[in-house]
PDB file as gemmi writes it, atoms N, CA and C in Angstrom:
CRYST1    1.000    1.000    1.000  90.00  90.00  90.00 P 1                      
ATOM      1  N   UNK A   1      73.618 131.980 120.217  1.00  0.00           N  
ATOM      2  CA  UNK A   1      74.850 132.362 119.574  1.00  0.00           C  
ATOM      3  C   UNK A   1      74.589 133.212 118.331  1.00  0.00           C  
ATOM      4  N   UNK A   2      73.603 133.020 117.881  1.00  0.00           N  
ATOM      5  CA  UNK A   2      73.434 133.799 116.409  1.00  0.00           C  
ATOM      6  C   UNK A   2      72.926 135.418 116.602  1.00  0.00           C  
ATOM      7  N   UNK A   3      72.414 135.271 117.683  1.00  0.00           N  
ATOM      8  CA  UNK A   3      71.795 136.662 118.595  1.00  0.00           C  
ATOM      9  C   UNK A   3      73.128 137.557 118.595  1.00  0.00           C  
ATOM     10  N   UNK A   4      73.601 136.730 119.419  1.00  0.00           N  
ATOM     11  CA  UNK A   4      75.446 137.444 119.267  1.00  0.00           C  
ATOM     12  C   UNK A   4      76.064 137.592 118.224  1.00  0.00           C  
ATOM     13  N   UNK A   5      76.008 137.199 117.046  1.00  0.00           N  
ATOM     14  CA  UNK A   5      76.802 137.030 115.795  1.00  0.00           C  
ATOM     15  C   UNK A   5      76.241 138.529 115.155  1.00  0.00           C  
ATOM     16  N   UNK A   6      74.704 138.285 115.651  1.00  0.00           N  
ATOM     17  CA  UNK A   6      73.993 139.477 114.768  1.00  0.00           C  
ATOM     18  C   UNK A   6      74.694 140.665 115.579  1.00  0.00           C  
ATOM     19  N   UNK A   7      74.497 140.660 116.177  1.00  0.00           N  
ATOM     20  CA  UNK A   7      74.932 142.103 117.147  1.00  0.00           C  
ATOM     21  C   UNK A   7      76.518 142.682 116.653  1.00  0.00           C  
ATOM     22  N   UNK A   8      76.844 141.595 116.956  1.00  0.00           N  
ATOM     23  CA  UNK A   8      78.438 142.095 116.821  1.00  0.00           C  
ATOM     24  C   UNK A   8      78.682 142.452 115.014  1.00  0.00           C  
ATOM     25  N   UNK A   9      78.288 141.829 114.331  1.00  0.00           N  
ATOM     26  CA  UNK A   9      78.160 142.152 113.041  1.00  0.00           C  
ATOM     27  C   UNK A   9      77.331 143.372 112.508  1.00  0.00           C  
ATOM     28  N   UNK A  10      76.083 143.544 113.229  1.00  0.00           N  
ATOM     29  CA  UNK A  10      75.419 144.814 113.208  1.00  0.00           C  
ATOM     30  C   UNK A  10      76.415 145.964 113.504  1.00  0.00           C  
ATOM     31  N   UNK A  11      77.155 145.847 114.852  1.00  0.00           N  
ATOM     32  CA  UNK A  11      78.108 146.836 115.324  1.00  0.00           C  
ATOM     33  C   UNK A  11      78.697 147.315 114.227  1.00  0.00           C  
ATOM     34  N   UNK A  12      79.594 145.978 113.649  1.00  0.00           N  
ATOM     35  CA  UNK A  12      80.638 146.649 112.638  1.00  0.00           C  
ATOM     36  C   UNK A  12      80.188 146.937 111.453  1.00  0.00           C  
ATOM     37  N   UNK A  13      79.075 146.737 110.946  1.00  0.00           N  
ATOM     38  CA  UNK A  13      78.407 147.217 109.751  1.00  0.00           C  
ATOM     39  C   UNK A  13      78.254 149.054 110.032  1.00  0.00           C  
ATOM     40  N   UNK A  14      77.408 149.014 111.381  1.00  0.00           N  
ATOM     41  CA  UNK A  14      77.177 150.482 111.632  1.00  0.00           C  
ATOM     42  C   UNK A  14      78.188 151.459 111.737  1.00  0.00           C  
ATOM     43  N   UNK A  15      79.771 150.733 112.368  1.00  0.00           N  
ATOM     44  CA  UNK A  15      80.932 151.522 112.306  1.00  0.00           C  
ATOM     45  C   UNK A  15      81.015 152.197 110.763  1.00  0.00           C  
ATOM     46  N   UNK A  16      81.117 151.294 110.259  1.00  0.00           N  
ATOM     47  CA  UNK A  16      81.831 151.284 108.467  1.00  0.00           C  
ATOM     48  C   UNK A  16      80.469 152.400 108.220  1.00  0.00           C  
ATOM     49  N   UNK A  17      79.911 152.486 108.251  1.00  0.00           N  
ATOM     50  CA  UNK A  17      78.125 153.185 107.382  1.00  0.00           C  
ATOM     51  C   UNK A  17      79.080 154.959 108.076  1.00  0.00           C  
ATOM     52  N   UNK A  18      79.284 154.682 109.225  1.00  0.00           N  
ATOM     53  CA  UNK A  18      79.424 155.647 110.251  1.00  0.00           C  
ATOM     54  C   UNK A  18      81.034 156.764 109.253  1.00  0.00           C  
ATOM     55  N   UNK A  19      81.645 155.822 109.608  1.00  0.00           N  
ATOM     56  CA  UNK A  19      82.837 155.955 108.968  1.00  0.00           C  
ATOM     57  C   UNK A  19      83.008 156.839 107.556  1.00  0.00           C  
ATOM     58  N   UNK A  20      82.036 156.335 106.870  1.00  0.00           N  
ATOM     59  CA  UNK A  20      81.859 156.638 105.360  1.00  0.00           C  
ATOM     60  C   UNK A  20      80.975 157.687 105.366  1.00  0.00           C  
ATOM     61  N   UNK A  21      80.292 157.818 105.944  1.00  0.00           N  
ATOM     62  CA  UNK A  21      78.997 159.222 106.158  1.00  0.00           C  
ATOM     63  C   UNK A  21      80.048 160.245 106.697  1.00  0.00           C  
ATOM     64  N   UNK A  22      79.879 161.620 105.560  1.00  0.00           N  
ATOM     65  CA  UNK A  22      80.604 162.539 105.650  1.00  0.00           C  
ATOM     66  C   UNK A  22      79.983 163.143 107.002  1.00  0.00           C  
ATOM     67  N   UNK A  23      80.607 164.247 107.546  1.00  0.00           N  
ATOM     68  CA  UNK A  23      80.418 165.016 108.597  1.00  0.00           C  
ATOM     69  C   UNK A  23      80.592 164.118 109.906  1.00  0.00           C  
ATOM     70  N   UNK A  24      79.883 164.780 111.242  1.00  0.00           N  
ATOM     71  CA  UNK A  24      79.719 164.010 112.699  1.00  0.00           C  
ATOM     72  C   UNK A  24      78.691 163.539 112.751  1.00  0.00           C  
ATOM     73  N   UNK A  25      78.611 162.216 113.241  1.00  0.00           N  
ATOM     74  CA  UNK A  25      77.562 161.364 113.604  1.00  0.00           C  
ATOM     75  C   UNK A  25      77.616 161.337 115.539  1.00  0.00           C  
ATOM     76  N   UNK A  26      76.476 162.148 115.884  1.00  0.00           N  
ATOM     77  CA  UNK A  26      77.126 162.040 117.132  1.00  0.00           C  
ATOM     78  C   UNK A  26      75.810 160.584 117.866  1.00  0.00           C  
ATOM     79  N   UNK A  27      76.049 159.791 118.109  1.00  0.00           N  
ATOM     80  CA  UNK A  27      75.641 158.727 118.764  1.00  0.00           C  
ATOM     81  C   UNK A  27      76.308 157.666 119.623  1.00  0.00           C  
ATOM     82  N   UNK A  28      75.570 156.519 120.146  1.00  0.00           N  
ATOM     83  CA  UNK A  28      76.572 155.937 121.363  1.00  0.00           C  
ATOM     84  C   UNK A  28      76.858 154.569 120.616  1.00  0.00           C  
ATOM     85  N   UNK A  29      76.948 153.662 121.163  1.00  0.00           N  
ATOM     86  CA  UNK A  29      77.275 152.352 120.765  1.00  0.00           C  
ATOM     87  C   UNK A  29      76.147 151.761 120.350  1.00  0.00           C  
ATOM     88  N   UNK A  30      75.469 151.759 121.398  1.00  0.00           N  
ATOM     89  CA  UNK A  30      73.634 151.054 121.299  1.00  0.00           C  
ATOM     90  C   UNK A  30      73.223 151.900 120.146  1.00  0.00           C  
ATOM     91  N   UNK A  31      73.113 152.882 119.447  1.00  0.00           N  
ATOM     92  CA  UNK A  31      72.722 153.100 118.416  1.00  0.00           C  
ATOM     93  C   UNK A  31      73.392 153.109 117.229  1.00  0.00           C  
ATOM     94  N   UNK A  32      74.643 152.968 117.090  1.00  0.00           N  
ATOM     95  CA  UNK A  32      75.535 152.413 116.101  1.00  0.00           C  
ATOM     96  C   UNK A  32      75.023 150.664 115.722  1.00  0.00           C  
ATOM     97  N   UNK A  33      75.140 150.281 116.624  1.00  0.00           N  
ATOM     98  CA  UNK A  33      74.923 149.042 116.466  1.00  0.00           C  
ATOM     99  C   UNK A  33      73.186 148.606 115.878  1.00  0.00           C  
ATOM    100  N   UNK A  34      72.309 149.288 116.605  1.00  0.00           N  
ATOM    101  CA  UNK A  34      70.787 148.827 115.697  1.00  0.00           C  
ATOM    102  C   UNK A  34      71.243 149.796 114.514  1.00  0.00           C  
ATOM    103  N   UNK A  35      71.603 150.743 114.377  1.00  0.00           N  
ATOM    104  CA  UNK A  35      71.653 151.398 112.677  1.00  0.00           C  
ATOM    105  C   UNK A  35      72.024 150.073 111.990  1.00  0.00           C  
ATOM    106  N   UNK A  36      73.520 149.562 111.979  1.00  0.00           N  
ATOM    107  CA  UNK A  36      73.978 148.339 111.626  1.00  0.00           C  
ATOM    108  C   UNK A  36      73.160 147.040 111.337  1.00  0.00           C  
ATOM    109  N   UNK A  37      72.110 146.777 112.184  1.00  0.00           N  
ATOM    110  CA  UNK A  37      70.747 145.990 112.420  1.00  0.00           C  
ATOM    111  C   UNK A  37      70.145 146.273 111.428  1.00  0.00           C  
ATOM    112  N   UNK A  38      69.481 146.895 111.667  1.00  0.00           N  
ATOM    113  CA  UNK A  38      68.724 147.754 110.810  1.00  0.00           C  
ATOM    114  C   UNK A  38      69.383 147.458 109.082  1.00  0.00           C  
ATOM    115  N   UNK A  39      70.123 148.402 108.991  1.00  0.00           N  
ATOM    116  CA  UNK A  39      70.756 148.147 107.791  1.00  0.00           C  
ATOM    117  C   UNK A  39      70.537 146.687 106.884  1.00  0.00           C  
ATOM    118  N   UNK A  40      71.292 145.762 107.803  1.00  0.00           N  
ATOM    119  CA  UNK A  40      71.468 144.472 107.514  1.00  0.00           C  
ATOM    120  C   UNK A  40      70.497 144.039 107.023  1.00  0.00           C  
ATOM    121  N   UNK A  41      69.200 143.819 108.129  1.00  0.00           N  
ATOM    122  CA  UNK A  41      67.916 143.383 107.446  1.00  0.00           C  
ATOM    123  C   UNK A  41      66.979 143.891 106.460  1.00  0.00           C  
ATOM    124  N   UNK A  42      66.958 145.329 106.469  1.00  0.00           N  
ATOM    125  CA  UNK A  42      66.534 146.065 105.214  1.00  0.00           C  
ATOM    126  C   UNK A  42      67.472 145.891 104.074  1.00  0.00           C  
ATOM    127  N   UNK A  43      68.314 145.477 103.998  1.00  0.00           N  
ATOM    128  CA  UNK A  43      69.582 145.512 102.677  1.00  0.00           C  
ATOM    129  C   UNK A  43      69.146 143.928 102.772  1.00  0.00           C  
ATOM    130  N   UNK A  44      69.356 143.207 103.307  1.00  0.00           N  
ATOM    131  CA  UNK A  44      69.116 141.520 103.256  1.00  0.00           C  
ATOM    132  C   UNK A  44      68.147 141.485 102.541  1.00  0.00           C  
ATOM    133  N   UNK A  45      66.907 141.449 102.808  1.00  0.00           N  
ATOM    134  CA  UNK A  45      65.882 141.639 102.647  1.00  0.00           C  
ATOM    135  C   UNK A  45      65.328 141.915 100.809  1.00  0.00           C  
ATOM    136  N   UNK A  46      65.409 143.261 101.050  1.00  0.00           N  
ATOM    137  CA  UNK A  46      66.034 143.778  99.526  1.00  0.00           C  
ATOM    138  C   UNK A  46      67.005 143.081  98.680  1.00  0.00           C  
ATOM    139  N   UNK A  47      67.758 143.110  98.899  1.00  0.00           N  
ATOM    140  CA  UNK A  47      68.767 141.679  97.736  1.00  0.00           C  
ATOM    141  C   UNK A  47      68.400 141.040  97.556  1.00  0.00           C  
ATOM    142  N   UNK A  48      67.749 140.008  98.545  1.00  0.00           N  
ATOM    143  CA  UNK A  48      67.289 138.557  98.119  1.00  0.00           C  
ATOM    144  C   UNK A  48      66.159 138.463  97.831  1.00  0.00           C  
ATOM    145  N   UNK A  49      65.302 139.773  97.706  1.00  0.00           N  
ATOM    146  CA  UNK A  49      64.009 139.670  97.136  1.00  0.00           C  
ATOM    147  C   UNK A  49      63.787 140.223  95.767  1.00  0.00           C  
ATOM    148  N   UNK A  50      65.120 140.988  95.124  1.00  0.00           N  
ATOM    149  CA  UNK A  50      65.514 141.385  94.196  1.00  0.00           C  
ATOM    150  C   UNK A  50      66.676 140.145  93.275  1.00  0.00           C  
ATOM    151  N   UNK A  51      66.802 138.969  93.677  1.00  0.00           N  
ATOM    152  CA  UNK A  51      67.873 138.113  93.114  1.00  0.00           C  
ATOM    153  C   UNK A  51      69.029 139.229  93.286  1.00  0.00           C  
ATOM    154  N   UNK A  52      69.537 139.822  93.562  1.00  0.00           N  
ATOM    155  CA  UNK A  52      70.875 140.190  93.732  1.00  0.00           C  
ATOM    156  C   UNK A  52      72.072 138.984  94.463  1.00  0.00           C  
ATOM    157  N   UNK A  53      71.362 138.670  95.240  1.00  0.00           N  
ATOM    158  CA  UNK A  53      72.193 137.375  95.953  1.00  0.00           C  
ATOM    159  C   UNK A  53      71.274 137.071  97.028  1.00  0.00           C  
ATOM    160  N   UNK A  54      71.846 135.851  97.209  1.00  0.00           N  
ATOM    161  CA  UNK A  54      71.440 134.798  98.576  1.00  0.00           C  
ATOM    162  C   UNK A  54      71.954 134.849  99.357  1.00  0.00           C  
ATOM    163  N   UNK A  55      71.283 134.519 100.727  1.00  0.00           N  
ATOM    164  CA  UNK A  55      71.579 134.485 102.158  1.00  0.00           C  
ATOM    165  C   UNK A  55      73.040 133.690 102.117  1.00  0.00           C  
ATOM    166  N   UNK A  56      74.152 134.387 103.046  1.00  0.00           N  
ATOM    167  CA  UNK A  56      75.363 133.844 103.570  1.00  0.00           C  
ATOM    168  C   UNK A  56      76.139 134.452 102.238  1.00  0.00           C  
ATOM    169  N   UNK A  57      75.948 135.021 101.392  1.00  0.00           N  
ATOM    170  CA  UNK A  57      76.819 135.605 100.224  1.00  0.00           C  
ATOM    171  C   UNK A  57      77.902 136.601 100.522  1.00  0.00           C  
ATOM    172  N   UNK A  58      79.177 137.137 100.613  1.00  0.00           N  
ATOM    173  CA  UNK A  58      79.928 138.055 100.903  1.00  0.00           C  
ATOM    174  C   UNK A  58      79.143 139.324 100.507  1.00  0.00           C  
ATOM    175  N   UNK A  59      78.494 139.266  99.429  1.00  0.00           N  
ATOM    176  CA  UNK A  59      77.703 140.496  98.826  1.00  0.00           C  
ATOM    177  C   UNK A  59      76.825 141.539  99.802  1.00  0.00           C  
ATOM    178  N   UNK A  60      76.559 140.133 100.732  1.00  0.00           N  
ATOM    179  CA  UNK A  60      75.131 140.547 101.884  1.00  0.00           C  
ATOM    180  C   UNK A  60      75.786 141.249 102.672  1.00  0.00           C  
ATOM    181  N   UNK A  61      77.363 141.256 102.770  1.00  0.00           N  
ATOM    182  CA  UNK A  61      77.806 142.509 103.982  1.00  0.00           C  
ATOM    183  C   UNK A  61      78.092 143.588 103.139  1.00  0.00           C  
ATOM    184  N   UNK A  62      78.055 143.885 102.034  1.00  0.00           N  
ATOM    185  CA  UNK A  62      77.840 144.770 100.964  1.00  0.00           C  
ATOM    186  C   UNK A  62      76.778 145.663 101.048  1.00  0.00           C  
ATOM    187  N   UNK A  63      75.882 144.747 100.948  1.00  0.00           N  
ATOM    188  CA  UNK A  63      74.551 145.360 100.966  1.00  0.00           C  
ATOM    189  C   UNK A  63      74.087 145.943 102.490  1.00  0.00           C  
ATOM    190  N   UNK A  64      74.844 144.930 103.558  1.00  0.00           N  
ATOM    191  CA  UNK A  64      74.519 145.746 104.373  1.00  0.00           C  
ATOM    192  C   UNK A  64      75.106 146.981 105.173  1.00  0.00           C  
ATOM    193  N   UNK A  65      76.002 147.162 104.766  1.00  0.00           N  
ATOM    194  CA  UNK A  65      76.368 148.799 104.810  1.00  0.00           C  
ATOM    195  C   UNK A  65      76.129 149.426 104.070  1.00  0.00           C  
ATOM    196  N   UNK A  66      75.497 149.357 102.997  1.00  0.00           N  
ATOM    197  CA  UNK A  66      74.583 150.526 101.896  1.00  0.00           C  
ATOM    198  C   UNK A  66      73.290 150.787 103.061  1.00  0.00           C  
ATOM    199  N   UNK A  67      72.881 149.678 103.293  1.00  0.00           N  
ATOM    200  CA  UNK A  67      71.570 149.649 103.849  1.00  0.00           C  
ATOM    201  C   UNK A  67      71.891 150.670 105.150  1.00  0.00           C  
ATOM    202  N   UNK A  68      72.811 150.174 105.721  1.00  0.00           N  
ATOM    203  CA  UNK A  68      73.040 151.124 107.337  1.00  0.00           C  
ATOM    204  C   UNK A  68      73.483 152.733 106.644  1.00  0.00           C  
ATOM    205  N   UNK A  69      73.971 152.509 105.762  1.00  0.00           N  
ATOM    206  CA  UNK A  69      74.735 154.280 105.174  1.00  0.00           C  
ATOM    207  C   UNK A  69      72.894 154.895 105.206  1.00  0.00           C  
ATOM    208  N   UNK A  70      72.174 154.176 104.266  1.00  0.00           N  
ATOM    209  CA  UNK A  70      70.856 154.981 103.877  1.00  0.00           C  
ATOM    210  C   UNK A  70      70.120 154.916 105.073  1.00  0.00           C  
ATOM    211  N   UNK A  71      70.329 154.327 106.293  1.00  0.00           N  
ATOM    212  CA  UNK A  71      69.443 154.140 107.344  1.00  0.00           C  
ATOM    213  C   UNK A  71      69.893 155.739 108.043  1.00  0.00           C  
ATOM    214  N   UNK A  72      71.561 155.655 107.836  1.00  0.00           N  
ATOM    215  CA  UNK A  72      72.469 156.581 108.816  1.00  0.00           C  
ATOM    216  C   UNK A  72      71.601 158.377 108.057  1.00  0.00           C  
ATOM    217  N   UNK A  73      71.907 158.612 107.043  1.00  0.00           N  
ATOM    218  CA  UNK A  73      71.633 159.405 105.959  1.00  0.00           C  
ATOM    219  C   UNK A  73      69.805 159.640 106.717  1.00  0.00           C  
ATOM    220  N   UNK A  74      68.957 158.767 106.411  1.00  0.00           N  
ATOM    221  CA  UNK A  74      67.803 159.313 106.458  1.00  0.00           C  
ATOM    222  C   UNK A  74      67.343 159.508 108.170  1.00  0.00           C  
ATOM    223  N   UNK A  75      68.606 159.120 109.149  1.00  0.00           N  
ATOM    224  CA  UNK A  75      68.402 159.144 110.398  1.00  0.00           C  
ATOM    225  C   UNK A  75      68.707 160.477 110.923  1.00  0.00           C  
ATOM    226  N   UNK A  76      70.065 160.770 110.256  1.00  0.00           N  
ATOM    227  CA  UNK A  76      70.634 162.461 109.940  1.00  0.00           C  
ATOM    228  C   UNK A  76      69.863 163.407 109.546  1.00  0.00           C  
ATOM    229  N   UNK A  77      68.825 163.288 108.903  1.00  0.00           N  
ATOM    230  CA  UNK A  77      68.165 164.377 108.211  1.00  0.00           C  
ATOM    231  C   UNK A  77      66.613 164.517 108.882  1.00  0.00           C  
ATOM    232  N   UNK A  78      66.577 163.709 109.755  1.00  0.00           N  
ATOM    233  CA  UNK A  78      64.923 163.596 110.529  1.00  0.00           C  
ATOM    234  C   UNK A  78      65.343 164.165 111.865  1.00  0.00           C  
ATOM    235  N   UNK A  79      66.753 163.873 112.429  1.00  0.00           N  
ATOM    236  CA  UNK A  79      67.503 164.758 113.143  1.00  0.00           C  
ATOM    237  C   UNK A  79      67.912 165.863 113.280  1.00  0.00           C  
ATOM    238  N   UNK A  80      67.543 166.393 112.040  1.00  0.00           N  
ATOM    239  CA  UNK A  80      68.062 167.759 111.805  1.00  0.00           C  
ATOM    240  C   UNK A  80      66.513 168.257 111.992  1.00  0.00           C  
TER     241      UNK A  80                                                      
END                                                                             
């Protein structure tokens, strides 16, 4: 179940990153969703190894769409 929680939460992290990143993002679902992944655990990661906050914090879905925006951003530009 948590496999699923991640996913579906990855998804909508990667929407929002997606959303907010100026211009076209042209990608499918399956890669919206690990950007979102991605994000999460590099932004998780980072916070709580920085005291910014602890695991299960509202903050951590904060952080993890910064994390997916800078994943989206440096994914855009290696693409180019």
């Amino acid at each position: 179940m948590a496999l699923l929680w991640t996913i579906v939460v990855g998804f909508v992290v990667g929407l929002i990153a997606r959303t907010i990143m100026p211009g076209r993002q042209v990608m499918g679902i399956i890669m919206t969703t690990l950007l979102g992944i991605g994000g999460a655990v590099v932004a998780g990661f980072a916070g709580q190894f920085l005291g910014i906050y602890q695991m299960g914090e509202p903050a951590g879905f904060v952080g993890a769409v910064v994390g997916a925006f800078v994943l989206l951003y440096v994914y855009d530009r290696l693409r180019r």
